[in-house]
N, C-alpha and C positions, 0 to 999 in steps of 0.2 A: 512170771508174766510181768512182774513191775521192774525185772533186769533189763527188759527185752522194751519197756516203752524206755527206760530212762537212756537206754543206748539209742532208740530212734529218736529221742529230743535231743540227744548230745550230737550226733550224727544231723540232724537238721542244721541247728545250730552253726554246724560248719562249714555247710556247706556252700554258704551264700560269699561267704571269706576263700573258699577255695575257687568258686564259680570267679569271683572280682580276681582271685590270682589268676586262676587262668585267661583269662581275658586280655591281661597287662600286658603280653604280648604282643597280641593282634592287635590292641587298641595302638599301640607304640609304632608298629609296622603301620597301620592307618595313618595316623599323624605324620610318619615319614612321607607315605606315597602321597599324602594330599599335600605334602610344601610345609607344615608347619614348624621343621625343626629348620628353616631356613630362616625364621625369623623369632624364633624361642627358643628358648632353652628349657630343660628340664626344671631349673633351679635360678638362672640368674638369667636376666636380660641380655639379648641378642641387638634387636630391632626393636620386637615387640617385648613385652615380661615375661619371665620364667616364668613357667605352669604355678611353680611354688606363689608366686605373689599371683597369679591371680586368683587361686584358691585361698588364701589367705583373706586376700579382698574383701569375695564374697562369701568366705566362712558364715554360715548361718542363716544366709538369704535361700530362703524354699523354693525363691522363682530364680533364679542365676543359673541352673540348667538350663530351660528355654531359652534366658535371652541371650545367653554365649551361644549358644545351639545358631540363634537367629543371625549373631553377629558374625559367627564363623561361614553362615551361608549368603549374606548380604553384606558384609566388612562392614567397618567402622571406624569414626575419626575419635578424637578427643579426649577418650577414656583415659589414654596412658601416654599423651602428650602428642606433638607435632604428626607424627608418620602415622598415615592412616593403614590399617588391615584391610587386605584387598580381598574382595569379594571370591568365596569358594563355591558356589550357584551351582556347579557341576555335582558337589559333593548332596548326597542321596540328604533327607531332613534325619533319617532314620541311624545314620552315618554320623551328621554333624551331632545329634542328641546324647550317643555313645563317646565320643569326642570330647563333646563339654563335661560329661560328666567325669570321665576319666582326670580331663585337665582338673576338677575340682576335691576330686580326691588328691592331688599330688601334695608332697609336704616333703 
């Protein structure tokens, strides 16, 4: 019995790292189809900053989900110099929140 829970915490354990890999995908394909690799890059600045610096950025901050969520559905000026981010309003709240998070994982 105690083989059989420490395989179902190991197996838990995994599974949240397997669910975020599988996702990497679709989240990537999303990011495409809503415009965003038009203006970022994965890693280095396009227009706007590479994924990687703005996860960098806001490393640590508990609210930088919502408000990149907010800023990907409303744009924004000033964060990262002159070129403002144009408003993605179309994109679902539920859409941009998977989004931002994904972008704040990047490294």
């Amino acid at each position: 019995m105690k083989k059989e829970w420490m395989a179902l915490a190991v197996a838990s354990a995994l599974l949240p790292g397997a669910a975020l890999a599988g996702t990497a995908a679709d989240m990537q394909a999303l990011a495409d189809k809503s415009g965003c690799f038009s203006c970022h890059g994965m890693q280095s600045k396009l227009v706007g900053p590479g994924f990687a610096e703005v996860a960098a950025k806001y490393k640590g901050d508990s609210q930088a989900a919502e408000r990149l969520a907010k800023k990907i559905r409303e744009g924004g000026k000033g964060a990262w110099g002159r070129i403002p981010m144009p408003p993605h309003g179309s994109l679902a709240e539920d859409d941009a929140k998977k989004l931002a998070e994904w972008v704040l994982s990047a490294s």
